[in-house]
N, C-alpha and C positions, 0 to 999 in steps of 0.2 A: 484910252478907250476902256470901259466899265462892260463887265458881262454880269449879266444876273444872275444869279444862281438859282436855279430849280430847284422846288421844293423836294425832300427827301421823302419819300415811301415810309409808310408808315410802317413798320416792323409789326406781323403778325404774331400776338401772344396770342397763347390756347388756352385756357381758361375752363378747369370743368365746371365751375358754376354755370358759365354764359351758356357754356355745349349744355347745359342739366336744363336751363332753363329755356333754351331755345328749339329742345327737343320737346320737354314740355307742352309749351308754345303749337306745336306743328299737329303732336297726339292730340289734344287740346280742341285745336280747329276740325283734323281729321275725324275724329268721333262726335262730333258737334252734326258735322256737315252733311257725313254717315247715315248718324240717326236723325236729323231731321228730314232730308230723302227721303228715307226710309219710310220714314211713317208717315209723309205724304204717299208713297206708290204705294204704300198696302194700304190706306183709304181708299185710293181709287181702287184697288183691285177687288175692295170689300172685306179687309182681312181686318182693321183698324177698328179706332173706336166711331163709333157714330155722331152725327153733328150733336146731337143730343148731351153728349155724354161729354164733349168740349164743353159747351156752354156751360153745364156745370161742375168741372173742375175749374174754370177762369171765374166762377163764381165765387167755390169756396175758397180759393187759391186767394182773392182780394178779397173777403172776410177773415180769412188767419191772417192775412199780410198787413191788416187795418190794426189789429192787435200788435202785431210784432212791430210797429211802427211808432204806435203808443207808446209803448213798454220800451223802442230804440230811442224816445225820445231822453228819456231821464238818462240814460249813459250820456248818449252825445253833449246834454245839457252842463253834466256834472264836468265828463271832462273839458268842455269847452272852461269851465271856471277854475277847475282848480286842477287840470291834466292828469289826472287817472282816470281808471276804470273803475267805477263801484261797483263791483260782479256781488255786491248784496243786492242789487237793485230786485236781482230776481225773486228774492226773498220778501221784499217791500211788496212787492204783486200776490205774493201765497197767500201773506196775512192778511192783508185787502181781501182776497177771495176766502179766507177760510172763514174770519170774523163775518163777510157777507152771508155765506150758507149758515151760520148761526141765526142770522136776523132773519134769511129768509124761513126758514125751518119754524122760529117762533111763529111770522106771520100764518104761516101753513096751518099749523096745530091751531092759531086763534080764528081760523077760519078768514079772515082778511086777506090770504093768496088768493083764491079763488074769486074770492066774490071782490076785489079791488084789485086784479092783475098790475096795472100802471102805477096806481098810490104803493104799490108795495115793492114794486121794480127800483120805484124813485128810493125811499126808503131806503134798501139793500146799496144802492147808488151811491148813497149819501154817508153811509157807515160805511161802506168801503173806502169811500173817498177820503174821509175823515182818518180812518184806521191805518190806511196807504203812508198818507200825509205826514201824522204822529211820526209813523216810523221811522219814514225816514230823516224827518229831523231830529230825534233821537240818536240814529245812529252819527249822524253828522255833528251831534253835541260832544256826544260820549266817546266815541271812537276815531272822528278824522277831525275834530279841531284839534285837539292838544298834538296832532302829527301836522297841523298847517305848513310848521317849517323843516321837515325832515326831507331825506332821499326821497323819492317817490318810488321805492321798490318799496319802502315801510308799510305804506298807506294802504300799497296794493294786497298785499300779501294782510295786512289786517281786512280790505274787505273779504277778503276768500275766509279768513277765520269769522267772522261777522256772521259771512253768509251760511256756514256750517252750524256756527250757535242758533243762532233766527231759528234754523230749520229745524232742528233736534230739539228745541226748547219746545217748538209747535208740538212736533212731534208725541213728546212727552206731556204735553198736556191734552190733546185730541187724540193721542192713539192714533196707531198708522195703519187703522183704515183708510176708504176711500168713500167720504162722506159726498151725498150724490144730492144737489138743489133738485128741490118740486119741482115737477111738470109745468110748463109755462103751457095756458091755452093754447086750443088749436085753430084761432083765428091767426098765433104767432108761429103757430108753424106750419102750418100748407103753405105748400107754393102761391105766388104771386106774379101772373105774367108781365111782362114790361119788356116791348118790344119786339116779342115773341119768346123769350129767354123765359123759361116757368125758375124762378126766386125761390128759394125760401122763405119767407119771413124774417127766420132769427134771421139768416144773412145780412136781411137787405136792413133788418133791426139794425147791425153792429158794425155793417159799412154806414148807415147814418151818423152813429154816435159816435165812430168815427172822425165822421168828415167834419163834425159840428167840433169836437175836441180839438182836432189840430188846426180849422181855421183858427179857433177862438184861442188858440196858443200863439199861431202867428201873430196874430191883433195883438196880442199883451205884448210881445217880445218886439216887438218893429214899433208898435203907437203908442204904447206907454212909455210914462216916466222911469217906472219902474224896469222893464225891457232896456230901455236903453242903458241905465246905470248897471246891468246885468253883461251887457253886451262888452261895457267900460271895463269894467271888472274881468272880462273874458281876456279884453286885446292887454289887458297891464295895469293889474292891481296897486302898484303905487302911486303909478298916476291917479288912476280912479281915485284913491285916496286924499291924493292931494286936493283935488278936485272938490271934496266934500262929502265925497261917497263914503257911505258904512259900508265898508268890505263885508265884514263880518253878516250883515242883515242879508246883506244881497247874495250871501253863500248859502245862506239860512232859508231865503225865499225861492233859490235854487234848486233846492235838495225837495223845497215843500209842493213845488209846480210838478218834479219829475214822478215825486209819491204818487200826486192827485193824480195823474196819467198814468202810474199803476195802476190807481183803485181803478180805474174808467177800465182797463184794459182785463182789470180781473173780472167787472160785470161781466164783459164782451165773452170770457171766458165760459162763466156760467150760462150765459146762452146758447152760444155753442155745445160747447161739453157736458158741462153740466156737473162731473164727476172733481171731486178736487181732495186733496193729499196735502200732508207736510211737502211732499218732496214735486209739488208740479212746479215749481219755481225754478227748479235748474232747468230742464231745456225749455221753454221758454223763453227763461233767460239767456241763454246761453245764446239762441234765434236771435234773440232783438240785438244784441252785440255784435252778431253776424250783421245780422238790418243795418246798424249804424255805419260799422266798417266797411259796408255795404255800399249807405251811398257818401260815406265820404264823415269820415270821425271828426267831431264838434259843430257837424252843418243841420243845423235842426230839421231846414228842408230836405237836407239828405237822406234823413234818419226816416221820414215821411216815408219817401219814395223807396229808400232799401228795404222798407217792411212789405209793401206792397212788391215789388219786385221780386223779393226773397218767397212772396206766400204764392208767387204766380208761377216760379219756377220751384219750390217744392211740389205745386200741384200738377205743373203740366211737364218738368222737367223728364220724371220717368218715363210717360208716355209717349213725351215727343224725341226725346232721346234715346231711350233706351231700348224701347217697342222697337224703334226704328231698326236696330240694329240684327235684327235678323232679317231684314231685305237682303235678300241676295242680288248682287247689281250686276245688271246685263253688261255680256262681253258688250253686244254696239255702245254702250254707256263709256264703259272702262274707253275703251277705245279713245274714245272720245274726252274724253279725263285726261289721260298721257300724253295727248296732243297739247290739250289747251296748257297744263299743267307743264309741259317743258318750255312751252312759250311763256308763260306769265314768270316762271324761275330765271328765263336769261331775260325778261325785260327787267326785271325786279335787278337782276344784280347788276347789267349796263346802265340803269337808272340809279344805283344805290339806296331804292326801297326795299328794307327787309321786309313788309308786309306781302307785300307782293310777292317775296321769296318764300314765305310762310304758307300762303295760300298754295302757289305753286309744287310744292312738297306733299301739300295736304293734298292735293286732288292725286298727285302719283301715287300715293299712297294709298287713296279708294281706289284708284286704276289698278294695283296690284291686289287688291282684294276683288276683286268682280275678275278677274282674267283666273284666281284662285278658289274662287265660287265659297268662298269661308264668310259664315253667318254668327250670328253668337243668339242666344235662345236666352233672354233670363226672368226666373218663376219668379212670382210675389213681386212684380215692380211697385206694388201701395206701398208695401213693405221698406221700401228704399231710400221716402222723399227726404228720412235728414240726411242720407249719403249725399244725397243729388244736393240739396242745402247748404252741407258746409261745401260741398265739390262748388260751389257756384264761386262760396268767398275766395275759394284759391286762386280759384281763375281770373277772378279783379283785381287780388291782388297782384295775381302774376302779369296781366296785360296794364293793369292802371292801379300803381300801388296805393294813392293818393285817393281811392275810390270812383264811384260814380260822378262824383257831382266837385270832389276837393275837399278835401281837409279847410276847415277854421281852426286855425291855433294862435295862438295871442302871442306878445313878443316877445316871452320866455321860452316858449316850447321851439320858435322858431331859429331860436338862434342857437 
């Protein structure tokens, strides 16, 4: 006669990373869950912002986030090919914008801003694009081919040196003012209804050139010849090679796609802002890397999406979060929290879903704030949106390391 043996219990190890990060996790949801309450019950009570005033933060929030998308594109691209980060990238976008306020400036003084608004837009467009472009194949001649076969700490640590030259050379040749583009008419900037939502112009300008940039990227990247041998070259350079591919061209026409999507992303810039500097390229840049890692490092549709996501939650994160956070929550509420909330904690752990145990923590945890009547008040929340920005990427990467949408990496990086 045979007896089976039962499995053995898993010996509980304690771990303060997992405790670091599971506490995280619970704060995380709890001040999420807080201020978004929050700042729906003080809407109703009339204390919030007005529908008005929504509608245009979700506006400019997907105008910066259409930029920061652009600009995530040429990271994600680079390293989907050759697995670093070019943090010069952000530097390829200054000189696209700084070279374009030159050309805009000429046109201004020859009297062609005014009187040709579009012929001169296109123009600045077009030397930006070009200037963008140059650069960064430049920098991929001179600086990251002869490192093709090195460590990849090399590369990386040469773009941060890359990126500091770029800037300081501009610097030194424009002076660190803050050189500001012409007035763009004001058929382009009064509001424009749509739907009822009163637009911008420039917005609705630079979420078009937007949408037309990154369809007409996907198209190259998915139905071209070229796309695909890009794509080759992503999943396993030697193959690609074998194959017939020039490595080398397709890292070259890499670097030249990511440029042009700086320059598009610097116009976008000067319509918005208007104001630009040696030094606008670090955050920025710094944002679209956020964007990338965002929705997911080397997925170009990721980089899409994390930009617009990252420019929706820079814009509404403060108000919807943070406003929120001086609601004071009624004891019936609380009450009503520490109920549901040690229910969903023992369903969660007789089921062995930690989410559910997460959620279940977070709600006892508003239950002990409303029965304590403690609010938090904080001044200048415009003031905040790159806290709230990078606070966004921790939390993706704490709950979904791999990002939004996955990681693409090719079968070096994966293994």
């Amino acid at each position: 006669m045979t007896t089976t043996a039962s499995p053995a219990k898993q010996a509980f190890r304690f771990s303060w990373t997992d405790s670091f990060l599971w506490a995280v996790r619970v704060m995380a949801i709890f001040v999420i869950a807080w201020g978004f309450l929050g700042a729906i019950a003080l809407g109703i009570e009339g204390n919030g912002l007005s529908a008005e005033a929504w509608k245009q933060l979700i506006v400019s929030g997907l105008a910066q986030g259409s930029m920061y998308g652009l600009l995530a594109l040429g990271y994600s691209m680079v390293y989907g090919v050759l697995g670093f980060i070019n943090f010069a990238h952000g530097e390829v976008f200054m000189v696209g914008a700084m070279v374009g306020f030159f050309t805009a400036d000429a046109l201004f003084n020859a009297g062609v801003w005014e009187s040709n608004f579009l012929l001169s837009v296109a123009l600045v467009l077009v030397v930006s694009v070009l200037t963008s472009t140059i650069t960064a194949v430049l920098i991929e001649k001179i600086a990251y081919r002869p490192l093709r076969n090195a460590p990849r700490l090399i590369p990386l640590i040469t773009s941060i040196g890359i990126s500091f030259f770029i800037q300081n050379a501009v610097g030194l040749l424009v002076g660190p003012s803050v050189k500001t583009y012409p007035a763009a008419p004001t058929w382009l900037t009064d509001p424009i209804n749509i739907l009822g939502v009163e637009i911008a112009g420039s917005s609705l300008a630079v979420m078009i050139i937007a949408a037309i940039s990154m369809t007409g990227l996907w198209l190259f990247v998915e139905r071209s010849a070229t796309g695909r041998a890009m794509r080759a070259v992503a999943e396993d350079k030697e193959i690609a090679a074998l194959m017939g591919i020039n490595v080398d061209k397709i890292i070259v026409t890499t670097f030249a796609v990511g440029g042009a999507m700086a320059g598009i992303a610097a116009v976008m810039w000067a319509i918005l802002f208007r104001g630009v500097s040696f030094f606008i390229g670090f955050l920025p840049g710094i944002k679209a890397f956020t964007a990338a890692v965002l929705g997911g490092i080397g997925n170009i549709f990721g980089a899409m999406i994390g930009g617009l996501v990252l420019g929706l939650f820079e814009g509404l994160g403060p108000n919807i979060v943070l406003r929120g956070l001086a609601w004071q929550i009624p004891i019936p509420f609380a009450i009503v929290l520490l109920a549901s909330g040690i229910g969903v904690v023992v369903f969660g752990r007789t089921s062995g879903r930690q989410g559910f145990v997460l959620l279940g923590v977070a709600a006892m945890l508003m239950s002990l704030v409303g029965f304590v009547g403690f609010t938090i008040r904080i001044p200048g929340l415009s003031q905040l949106k790159d806290v709230v920005a990078f606070t966004a990427l921790v939390l993706v990467l704490i709950f979904k390391p791999a990002g939004l949408f996955g990681e693409q990496l090719g079968r070096e990086d994966r293994a």
